[in-house]
C-alpha positions as CSV (number, residue, x, y, z in Angstrom):
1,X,-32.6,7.7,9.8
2,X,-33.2,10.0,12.5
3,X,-30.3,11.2,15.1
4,X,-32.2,9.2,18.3
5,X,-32.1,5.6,15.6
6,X,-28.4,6.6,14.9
7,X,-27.2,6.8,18.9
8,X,-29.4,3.9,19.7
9,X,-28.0,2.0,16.9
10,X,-24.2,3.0,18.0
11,X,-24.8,2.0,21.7
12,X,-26.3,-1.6,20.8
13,X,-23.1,-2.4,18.4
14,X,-20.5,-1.2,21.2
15,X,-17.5,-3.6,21.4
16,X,-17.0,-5.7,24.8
17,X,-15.0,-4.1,27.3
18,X,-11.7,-5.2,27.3
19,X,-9.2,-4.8,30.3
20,X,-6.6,-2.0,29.2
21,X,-2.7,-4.2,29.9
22,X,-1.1,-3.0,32.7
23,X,1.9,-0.6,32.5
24,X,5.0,-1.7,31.3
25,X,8.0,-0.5,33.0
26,X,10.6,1.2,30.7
27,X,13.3,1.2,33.5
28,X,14.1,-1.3,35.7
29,X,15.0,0.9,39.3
30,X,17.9,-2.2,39.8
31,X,19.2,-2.2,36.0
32,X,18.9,1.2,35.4
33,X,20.7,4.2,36.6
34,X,17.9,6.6,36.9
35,X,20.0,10.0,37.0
36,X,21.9,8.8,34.0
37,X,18.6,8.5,31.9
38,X,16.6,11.2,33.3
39,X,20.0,13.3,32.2
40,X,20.2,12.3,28.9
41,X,15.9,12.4,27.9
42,X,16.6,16.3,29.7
43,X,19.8,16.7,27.2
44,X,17.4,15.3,24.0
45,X,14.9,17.4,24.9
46,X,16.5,20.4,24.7
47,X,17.1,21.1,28.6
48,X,21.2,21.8,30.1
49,X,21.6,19.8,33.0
50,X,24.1,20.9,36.1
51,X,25.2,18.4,38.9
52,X,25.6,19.6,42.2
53,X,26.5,17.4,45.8
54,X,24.4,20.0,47.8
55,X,21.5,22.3,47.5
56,X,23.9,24.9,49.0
57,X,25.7,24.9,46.0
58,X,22.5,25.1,43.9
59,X,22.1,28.4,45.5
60,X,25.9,29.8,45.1
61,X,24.8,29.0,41.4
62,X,21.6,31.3,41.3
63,X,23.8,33.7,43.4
64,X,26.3,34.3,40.8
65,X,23.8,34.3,38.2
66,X,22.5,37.6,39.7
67,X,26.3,38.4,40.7
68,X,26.5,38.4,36.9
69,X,24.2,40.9,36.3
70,X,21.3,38.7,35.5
71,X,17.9,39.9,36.8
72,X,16.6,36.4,38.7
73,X,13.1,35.8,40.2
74,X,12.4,33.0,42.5
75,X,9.8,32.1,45.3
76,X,12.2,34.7,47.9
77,X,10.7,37.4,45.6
78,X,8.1,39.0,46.1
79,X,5.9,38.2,42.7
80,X,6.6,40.8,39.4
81,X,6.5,40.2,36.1
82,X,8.6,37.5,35.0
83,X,8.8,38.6,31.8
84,X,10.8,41.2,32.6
85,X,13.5,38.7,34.5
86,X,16.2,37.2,32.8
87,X,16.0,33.9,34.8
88,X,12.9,32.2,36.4
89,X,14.2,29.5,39.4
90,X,11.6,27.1,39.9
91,X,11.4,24.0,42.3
92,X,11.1,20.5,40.6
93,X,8.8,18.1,42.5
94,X,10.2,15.1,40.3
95,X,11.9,14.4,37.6
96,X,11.1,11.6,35.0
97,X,13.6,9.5,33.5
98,X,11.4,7.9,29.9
99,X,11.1,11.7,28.9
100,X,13.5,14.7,31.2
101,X,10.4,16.2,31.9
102,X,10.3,18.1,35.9
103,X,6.4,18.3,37.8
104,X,5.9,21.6,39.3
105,X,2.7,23.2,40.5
106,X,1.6,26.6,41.4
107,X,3.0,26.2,45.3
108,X,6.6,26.3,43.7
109,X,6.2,29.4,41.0
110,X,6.3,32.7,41.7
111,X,3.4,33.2,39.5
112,X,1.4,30.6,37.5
113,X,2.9,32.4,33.9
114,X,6.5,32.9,35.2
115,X,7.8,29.5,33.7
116,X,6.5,30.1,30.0
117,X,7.1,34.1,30.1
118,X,11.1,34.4,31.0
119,X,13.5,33.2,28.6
120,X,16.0,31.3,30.8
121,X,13.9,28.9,33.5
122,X,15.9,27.2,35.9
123,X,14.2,24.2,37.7
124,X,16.0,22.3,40.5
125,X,15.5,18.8,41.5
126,X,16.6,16.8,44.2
127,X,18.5,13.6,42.6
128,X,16.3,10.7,45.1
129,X,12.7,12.6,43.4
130,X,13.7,11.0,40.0
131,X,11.0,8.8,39.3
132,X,11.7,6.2,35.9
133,X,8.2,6.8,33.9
134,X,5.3,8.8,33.4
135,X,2.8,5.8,35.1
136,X,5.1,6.4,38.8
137,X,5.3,9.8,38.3
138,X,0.8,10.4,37.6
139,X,0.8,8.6,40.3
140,X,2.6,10.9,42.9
141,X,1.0,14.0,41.3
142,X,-1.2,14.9,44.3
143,X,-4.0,16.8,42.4
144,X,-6.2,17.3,45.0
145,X,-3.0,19.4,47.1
146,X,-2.9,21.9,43.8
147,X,-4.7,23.9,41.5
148,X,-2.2,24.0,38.6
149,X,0.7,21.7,37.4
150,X,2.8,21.2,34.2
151,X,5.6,18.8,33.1
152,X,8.1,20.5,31.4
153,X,10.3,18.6,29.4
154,X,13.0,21.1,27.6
155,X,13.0,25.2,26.6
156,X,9.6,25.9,24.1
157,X,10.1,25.3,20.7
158,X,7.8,24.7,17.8
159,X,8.2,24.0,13.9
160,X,4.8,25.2,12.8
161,X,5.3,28.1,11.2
162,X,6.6,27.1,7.7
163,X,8.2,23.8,9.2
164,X,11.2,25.8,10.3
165,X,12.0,25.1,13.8
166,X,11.3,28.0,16.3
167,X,13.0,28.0,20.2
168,X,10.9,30.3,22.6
169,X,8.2,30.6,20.3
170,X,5.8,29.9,23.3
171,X,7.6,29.9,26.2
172,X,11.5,29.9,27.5
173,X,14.6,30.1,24.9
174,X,16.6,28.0,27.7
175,X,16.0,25.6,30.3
176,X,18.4,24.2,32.7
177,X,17.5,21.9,35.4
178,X,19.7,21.8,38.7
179,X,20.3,18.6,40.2
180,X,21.2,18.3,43.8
């Protein structure tokens, strides 16, 4: 049978299109306390999680970060190499409850590599941006506003080599997200 009998073949014995159900929700906005959930998918997945009542206060945080000695890059910087930064601060867009993963695109980062070269990225996130699921969130992603965007749900971490898990294998050894 040649290639051209084999494709035409396929294409004649093609199931009927079926309509695809539509999105269940996974949190009810009423029933649910959003914060709560996004906290705890962020604490499964690997990330620390710090509460703040202001974004004032996220700052007096990042402050005494470099008060501590710790080198910290963030979008007042002018762009280096974040690899040779102890701390990468990053604004979140939103935050999604089903899995503690944060949006950010290339209009928040310093550079596009700083938040998978450093080994401690911060991201911040304003509480009201917590979205319940990845349906709501795709669905505020403006893609046509940004070259380059990434979820990031907790620090890297990988159990391919050997089956052993690995943290930072690809990316950060810590992730913390501030929430203000």
């Amino acid at each position: 049978m040649s290639r051209a009998q084999i494709l035409n073949s396929i294409s004649k014995n093609k199931p009927a299109p079926v309509k695809l159900p539509a999105p269940r929700k996974i949190f009810d906005k009423a029933d649910e306390d959003l914060l709560q959930a996004f906290i705890d998918k962020a604490i499964d997945a690997g990330s620390e999680t710090e509460n703040f009542d202001s974004f004032e206060k996220v700052e007096a945080w990042v402050k005494q970060q470099r008060k501590n000695g710790k080198y910290v890059m963030d979008l007042s910087m002018p762009a280096g190499d974040p690899g040779m930064v102890d701390m990468v601060v990053i604004r979140g867009q939103l935050g999604v409850a089903e899995n503690g993963a944060v949006w950010i695109d290339d209009e928040d980062m310093p550079t596009r590599k700083s938040p998978f070269v450093t080994n401690h990225l911060v991201l911040t996130l304003e509480k009201v941006k917590i979205l319940p699921d990845m349906h709501e969130a795709y669905s505020k992603v403006d893609l046509d506003r940004t070259s380059f965007g990434v979820f990031i749900a907790g620090p890297s971490k990988t159990a391919d080599i050997e089956q052993s898990l690995v943290i930072g294998a690809h990316g950060p050894i810590k992730n913390t997200i501030l929430l203000y």
